[in-house]
N, C-alpha and C positions, 0 to 999 in steps of 0.2 A: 504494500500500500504506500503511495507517494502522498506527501502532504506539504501545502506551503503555507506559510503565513507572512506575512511584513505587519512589522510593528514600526513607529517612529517617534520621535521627539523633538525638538526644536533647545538647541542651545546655542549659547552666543560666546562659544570659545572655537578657536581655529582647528580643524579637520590634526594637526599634526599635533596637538594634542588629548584627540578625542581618540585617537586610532589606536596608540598605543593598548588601552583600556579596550579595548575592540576585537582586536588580533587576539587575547588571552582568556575570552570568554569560555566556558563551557565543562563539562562537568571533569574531571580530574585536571582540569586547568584552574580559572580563577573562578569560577562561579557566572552568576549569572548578575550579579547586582540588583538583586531583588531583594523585597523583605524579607530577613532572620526566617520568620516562621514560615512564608513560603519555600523558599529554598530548603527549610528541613523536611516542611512536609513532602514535597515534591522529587528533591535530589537528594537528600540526607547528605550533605554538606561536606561531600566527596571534593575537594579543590585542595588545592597548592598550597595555602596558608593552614587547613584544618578547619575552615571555620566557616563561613557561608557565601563569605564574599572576600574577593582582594582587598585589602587597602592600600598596594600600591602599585608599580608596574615591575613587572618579573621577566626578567631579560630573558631568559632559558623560555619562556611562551613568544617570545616577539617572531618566531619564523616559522611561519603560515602561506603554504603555497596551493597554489591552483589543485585540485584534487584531494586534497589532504579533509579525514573528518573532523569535525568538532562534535565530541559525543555529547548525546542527551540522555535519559534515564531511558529504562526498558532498553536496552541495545539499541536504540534508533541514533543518528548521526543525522549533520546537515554538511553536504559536501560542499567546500570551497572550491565560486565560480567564478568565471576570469570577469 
């Protein structure tokens, strides 16, 4: 089963510092940046700090290429497109 969604936001800080926080989303990565209690209920708080969300930029998550997954809970992935 294939599934999409777009979600969006509007901030008023420059693309080169939003990206970093970007590249390192997703579950054994940085989390998702979502509420404490969403993120436990949902991903049980599987990330790179231990905790639910990054607090900061994690250099070892910055290289993200074309094809590569970014996993989700249940085994599902969202594959990176060009």
């Amino acid at each position: 089963m294939t599934s999409q969604s777009t979600r969006a936001i509007t901030n008023d800080v420059p693309p080169e510092r939003v990206w970093p926080w970007i590249l390192q989303m997703g579950i054994y990565r940085a989390g998702f940046y979502t509420h404490d209690r969403v993120e436990r209920a949902m991903f049980r708080a599987r990330d790179v700090e231990g905790k639910h969300s990054a607090t900061r930029i994690h250099r070892e998550l910055q290289d993200l290429k074309v094809g590569d997954q970014v996993p989700y809970d249940g085994g599902r992935a969202a594959v990176v497109q060009p």
